[in-house]
C-alpha positions in Angstrom: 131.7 -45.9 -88.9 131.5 -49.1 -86.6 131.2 -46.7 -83.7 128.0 -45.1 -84.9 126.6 -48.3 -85.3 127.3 -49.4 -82.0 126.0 -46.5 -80.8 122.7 -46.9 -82.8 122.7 -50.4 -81.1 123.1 -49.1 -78.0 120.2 -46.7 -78.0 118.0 -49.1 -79.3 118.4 -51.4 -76.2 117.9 -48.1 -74.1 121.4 -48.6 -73.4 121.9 -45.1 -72.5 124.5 -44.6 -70.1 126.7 -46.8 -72.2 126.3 -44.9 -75.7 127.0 -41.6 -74.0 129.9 -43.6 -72.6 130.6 -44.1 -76.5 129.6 -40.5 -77.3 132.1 -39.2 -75.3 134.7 -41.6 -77.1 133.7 -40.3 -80.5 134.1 -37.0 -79.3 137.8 -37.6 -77.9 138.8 -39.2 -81.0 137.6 -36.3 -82.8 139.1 -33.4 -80.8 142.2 -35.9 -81.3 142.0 -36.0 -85.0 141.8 -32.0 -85.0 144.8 -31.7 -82.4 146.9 -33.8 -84.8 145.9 -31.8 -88.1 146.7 -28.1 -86.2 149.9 -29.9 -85.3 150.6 -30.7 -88.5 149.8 -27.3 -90.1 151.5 -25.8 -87.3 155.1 -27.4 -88.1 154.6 -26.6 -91.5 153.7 -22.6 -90.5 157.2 -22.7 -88.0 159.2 -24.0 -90.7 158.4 -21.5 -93.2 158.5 -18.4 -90.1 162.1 -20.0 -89.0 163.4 -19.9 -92.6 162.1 -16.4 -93.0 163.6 -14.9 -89.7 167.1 -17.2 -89.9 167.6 -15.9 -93.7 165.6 -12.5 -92.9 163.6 -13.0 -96.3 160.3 -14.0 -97.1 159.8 -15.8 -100.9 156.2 -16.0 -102.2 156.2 -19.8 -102.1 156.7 -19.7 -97.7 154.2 -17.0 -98.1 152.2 -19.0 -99.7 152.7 -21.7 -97.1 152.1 -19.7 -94.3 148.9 -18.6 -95.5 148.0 -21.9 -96.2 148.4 -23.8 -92.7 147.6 -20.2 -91.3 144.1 -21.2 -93.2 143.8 -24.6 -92.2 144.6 -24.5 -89.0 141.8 -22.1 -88.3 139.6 -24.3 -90.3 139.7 -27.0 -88.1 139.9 -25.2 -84.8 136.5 -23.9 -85.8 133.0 -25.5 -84.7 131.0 -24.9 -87.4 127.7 -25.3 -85.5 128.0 -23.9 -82.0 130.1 -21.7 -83.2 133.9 -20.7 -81.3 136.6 -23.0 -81.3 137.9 -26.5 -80.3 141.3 -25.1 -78.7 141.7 -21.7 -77.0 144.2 -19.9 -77.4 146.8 -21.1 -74.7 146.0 -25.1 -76.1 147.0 -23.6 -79.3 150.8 -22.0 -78.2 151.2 -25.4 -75.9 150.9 -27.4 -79.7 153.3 -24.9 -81.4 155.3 -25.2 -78.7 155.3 -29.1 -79.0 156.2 -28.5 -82.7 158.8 -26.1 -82.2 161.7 -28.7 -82.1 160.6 -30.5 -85.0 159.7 -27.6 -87.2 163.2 -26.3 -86.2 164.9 -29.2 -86.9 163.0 -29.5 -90.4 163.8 -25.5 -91.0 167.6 -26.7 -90.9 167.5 -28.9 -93.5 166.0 -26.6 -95.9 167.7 -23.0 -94.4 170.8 -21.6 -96.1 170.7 -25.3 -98.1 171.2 -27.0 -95.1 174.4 -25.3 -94.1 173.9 -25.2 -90.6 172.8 -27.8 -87.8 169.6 -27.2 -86.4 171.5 -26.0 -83.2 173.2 -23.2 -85.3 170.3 -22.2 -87.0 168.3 -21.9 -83.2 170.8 -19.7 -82.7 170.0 -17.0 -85.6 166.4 -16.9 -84.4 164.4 -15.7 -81.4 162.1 -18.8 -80.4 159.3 -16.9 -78.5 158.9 -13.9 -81.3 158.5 -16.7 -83.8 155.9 -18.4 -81.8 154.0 -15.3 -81.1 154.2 -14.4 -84.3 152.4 -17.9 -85.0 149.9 -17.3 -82.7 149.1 -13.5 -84.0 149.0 -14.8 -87.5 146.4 -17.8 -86.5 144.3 -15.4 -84.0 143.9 -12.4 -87.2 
């Protein structure tokens, strides 16, 4: 909120070049702020698709889930007024990627009740299919 009033200030001492200066900040904090929140959704969609292909089962609560940050995640990747979307497709794989290790590590605790390391479990799972899989899902 302070931002947009400095901005107001700035424009009304024909401060131009300095509020687009500030525009451009509000918009990196914004892009930010929806990079973090696809992250977030995204761990929570690779721990549910990790569970599913390590245990080769699929309960309607992950479904659930999956749907869910399947939903969000498009949600916030969409501009609303220009229409398209904030990250393309290969920003979007890059962020699952990122996630991967976490989600994995996060899968492990919860997989088989948290028999296995998350070393183990990597190794009941194909990495790429589940993050294509992600990416399908997100892109239907």
């Amino acid at each position: 909120m302070e931002e947009l009033l400095e901005l107001k200030q700035l424009l009304e001492q024909g401060l131009v070049n300095q509020a687009l200066l500030l525009v451009d900040e509000l918009e990196e904090m914004s892009l930010s702020d929806k990079i973090n929140k696809i992250d977030s959704y995204g761990v929570i969609l690779l721990i549910h698709l990790i569970k599913q292909a390590a245990e080769k089962r699929l309960t309607t609560s992950w479904e659930i889930s999956i749907e869910n940050a399947v939903r969000e995640i498009n949600k916030t990747n969409k501009r609303r007024k220009s229409g398209g979307f904030y990250l393309n497709q290969a920003e979007l794989r890059e962020i699952l990627q990122q996630a991967y290790p976490i989600s994995l590590k996060r899968a492990a605790l919860e997989a088989f009740e948290g028999r296995y390391p998350a070393e183990e479990l990597a190794l009941m799972i194909d990495e790429p299919e589940i993050l294509a899989q992600a990416l399908r899902l997100i892109q239907q």
